[in-house]
C-alpha positions, 0 to 999 in steps of 0.5 A: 500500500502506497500514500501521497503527502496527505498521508490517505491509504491508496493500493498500488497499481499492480493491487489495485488491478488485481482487486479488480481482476478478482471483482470482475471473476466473481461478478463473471461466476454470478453471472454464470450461475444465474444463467444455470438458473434460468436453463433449469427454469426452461427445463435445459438443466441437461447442458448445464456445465460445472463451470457454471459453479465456481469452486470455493476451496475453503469448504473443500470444493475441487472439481473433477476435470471433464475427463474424470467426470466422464468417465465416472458417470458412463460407467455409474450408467452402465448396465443399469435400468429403469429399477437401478438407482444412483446416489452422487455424493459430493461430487456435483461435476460427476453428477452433471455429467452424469444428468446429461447423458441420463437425459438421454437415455429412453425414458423406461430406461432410466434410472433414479438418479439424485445428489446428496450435497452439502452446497445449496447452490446446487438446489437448482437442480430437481435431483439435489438432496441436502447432505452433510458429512458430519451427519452420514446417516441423516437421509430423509426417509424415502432415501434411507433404502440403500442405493445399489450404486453410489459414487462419492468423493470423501475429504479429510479437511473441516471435521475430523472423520467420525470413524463410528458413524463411517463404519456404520455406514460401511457396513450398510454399503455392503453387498445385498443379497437376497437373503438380507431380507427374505428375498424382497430385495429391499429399497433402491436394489430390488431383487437382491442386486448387489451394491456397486460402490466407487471412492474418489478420495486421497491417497491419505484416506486409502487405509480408512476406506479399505478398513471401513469398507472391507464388508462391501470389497472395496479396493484400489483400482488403476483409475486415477482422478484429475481435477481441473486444477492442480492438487498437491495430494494425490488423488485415487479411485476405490471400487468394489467392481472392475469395469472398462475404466478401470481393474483393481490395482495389486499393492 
């Protein structure tokens, strides 16, 4: 900060035209999200885009790149149907993809698709469901059936890891069988099809996730996340299935 004789605070040139960079970056991310508004509004959702949505770091926010975002949500898709339900936690760039290419499938052949996330910017959206990791297990009533799909994204930052309250969701994510519950399949699954369950998470986290997990055969495959800015920590991927993306990884 400079001053002239007068001795009145003044920023310096190159200050100065950063505040404004900065000013002008947020007035262009207000402007974008208030135009996803208006697509949902006019039932064009579909081809709303994360960009739309700027990433706050200080809740943990870090978008995946377009391609990781792609390929999760094809193979989240795959060989589902009509009976076939999706859960995205935390991962709104996932699931936006994900809502694109949904859009596209026939309608009888359409599973039900929903994000559970904690930024209510995303409320725009119809499938958005308000949820908190400090509170894992608080799901509203018709959703408290297990999904046989979930993709999520898991973050140390903010508060510590509630280890009962994760293994108690551990345990629930677990394979299904028919045999769970007197052959009626239960909830999203239906006919004892099995839970499909995929992490996105740090390299630091691997060890609690296998742990907590280990009922559901959640392991370390070969897909590794990008994110459309760089991240010193890196980034694996989790699944309890190989598929066309990814095989799992020998330690």
């Amino acid at each position: 900060m400079v001053s002239d004789d007068d001795d009145t605070p003044k920023l310096s040139a190159e200050t100065a035209k950063a505040l404004q960079d900065f000013c002008s970056d947020q007035d262009e991310r207000q402007q974008q999200f208030a135009a996803a508004q208006q697509r949902v509004r006019v039932d064009e959702a579909a081809s709303m885009s994360i960009e739309a949505f700027g990433e706050d770091w200080n809740a943990s926010q870090f978008w995946y790149d377009d391609e990781t975002a792609t390929t999760l949500a094809e193979q989240l898709l795959d060989g589902t149907d009509a009976r076939s339900c999706i859960a995205v936690i935390s991962a709104p760039s996932v699931f936006l993809k994900l809502r694109a290419r949904h859009a596209l499938l026939p309608e009888d052949q359409r599973p039900e698709i929903c994000l559970l996330e904690f930024d209510r910017r995303f409320a725009v959206l119809p499938e958005f469901v308000p949820y908190d990791f400090q509170r894992p297990l608080d799901l509203p009533r018709e959703l408290s059936p297990l999904f046989p799909i979930h993709s999520a994204r898991i973050s140390r930052r903010g508060a510590p890891v509630d280890v009962e309250q994760a293994r108690e969701g551990g345990k629930k994510a677990r394979p299904k069988t028919a045999d769970d519950d007197g052959g009626g399949g239960g909830g999203g699954g239906g006919g004892g099809r099995p839970v499909r369950l995929v992490l996105c998470t740090g390299e630091t986290m691997r060890p609690l996730l296998t742990t907590l997990h280990r009922l559901a055969g959640l392991r370390l495959t070969t897909f590794r996340p990008g994110h459309t800015r760089p991240l010193q920590n890196a980034f694996v991927c989790m699944a309890n299935w190989e598929c066309a993306a990814w095989d799992w990884q020998l330690d």
